[in-house]
Steps between C-alpha positions, in 0.01 A plus 500: 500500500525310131126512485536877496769522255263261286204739538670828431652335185163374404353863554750647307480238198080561511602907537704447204261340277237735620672786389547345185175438403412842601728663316405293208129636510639886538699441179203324338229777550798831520649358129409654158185635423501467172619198443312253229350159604415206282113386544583082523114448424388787289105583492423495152652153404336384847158360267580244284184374316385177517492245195120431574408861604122533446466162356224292623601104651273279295445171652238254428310257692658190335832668636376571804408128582848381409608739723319374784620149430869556466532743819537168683864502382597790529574673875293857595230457270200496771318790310568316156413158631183650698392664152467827704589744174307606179496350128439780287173424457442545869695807532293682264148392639667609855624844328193567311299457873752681645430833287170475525450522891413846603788732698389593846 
């Protein structure tokens, strides 16, 4: 008999709530029309342009090699330590053979 009582108060707490929440969702879509809303994140201040924009990293190979020797310090520098990027030098003989290979 009290686990009844318990279960048609808990029914009538969760019918409660429910109703609640529903009526909260009628008065959010059934409320003005023509109300004005504030953009948080507005699309033309979304870019901001970058310092370096267009500039090109120059790095040369006496750089590169100190690189390589200090990565051993320094944690999550596999690539760095592996010497798997370009020197600028590099980059452009990779570009420039690059461009030249035909398009299918």
């Amino acid at each position: 008999m009290l686990i009844n009582i318990i279960l048609v108060i808990f029914a009538m707490v969760g019918g409660g709530i429910l109703i609640f929440f529903i009526s909260r969702i009628c008065k959010q879509y059934k409320g003005n029309v023509d109300s004005e809303y504030i953009e948080l994140f507005p699309r033309e201040e979304m870019y901001i342009e970058n310092a370096y924009e267009g500039d090109r990293f120059n790095m040369s190979d006496n750089e590169k090699k100190d690189s390589e020797k200090w990565a051993i310090t320094q944690r999550g520098s596999v690539r760095i330590a592996c010497g798997v990027y370009f020197t600028s030098d590099e980059y452009t003989k990779y570009r420039e053979r690059v461009l030249k290979t035909d398009l299918p």
